[in-house]
C-alpha positions in Angstrom: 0.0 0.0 0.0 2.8 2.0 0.9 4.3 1.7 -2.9 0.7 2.7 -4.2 0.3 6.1 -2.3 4.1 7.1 -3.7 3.7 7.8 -6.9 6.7 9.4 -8.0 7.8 5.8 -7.6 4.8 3.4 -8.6 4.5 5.0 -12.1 8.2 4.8 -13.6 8.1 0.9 -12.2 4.6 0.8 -14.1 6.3 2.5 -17.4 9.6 0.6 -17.4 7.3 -3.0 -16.3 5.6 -2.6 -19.7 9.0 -1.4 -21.3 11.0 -4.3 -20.0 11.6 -6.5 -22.7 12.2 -9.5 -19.7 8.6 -9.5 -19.1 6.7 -11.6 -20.9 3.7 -10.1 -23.3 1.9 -12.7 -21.4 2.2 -11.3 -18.4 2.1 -7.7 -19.8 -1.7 -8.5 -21.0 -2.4 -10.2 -17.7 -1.9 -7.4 -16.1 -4.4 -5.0 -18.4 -6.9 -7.5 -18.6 -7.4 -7.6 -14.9 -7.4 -3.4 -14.5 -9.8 -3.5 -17.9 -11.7 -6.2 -16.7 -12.3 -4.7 -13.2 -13.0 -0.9 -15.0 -15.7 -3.0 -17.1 -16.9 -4.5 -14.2 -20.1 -2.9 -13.1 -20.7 -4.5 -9.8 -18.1 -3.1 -6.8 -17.7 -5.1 -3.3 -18.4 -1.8 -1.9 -20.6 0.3 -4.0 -19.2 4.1 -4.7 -22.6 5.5 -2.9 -21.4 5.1 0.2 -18.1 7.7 -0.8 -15.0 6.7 1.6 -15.8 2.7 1.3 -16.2 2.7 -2.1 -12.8 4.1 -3.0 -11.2 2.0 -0.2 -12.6 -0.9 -2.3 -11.2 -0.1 -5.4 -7.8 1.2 -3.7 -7.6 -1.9 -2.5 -7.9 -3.5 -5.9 -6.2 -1.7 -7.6 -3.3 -2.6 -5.1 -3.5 -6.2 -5.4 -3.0 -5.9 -9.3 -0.2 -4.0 -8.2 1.4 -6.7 -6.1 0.9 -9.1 -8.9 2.3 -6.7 -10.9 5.7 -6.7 -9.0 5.5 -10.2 -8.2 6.0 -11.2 -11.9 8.9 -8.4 -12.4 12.1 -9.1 -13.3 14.2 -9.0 -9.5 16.5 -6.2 -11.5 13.3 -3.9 -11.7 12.5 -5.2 -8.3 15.6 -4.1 -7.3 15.6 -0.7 -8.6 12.6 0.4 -7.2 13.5 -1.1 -3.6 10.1 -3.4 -3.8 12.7 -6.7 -2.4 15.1 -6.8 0.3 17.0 -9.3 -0.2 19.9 -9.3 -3.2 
């Protein structure tokens, strides 16, 4: 959650994720098709009516495609961005 809410350093590990030439289209599509399929999605866990809960729920989304994102980096782009500890 942390790495979400920085954005100076989530977007340039977004940018060079799709960039990378060591991650696979696969997983390059994977990771659209689950931000399309969830903008397509009409139903929420937490509709937007009630304001705060709403965007908590698609925060909360929004960071697990995030994780999976950086789970199926490359450890160098791992790396650069500080998102493992251990070298």
């Amino acid at each position: 959650m942390k790495f979400l809410m920085n954005f100076r350093k989530s977007f340039p590990f977004l940018v060079d994720f799709f960039r990378s030439g060591e991650v696979s289209l696969v997983k390059k599509i994977l990771a659209v098709g689950l931000v399309g399929f969830y903008i397509w999605l009409p139903l929420d866990l937490i509709p937007d009516v009630f304001l705060f809960f709403g965007i908590v729920d698609d925060l909360a989304v929004f960071t697990f495609i995030l994780q999976l994102m950086v789970k199926m980096a490359p450890l160098e782009l791992q790396y650069k961005y500080g998102l493992t500890k251990f070298k």
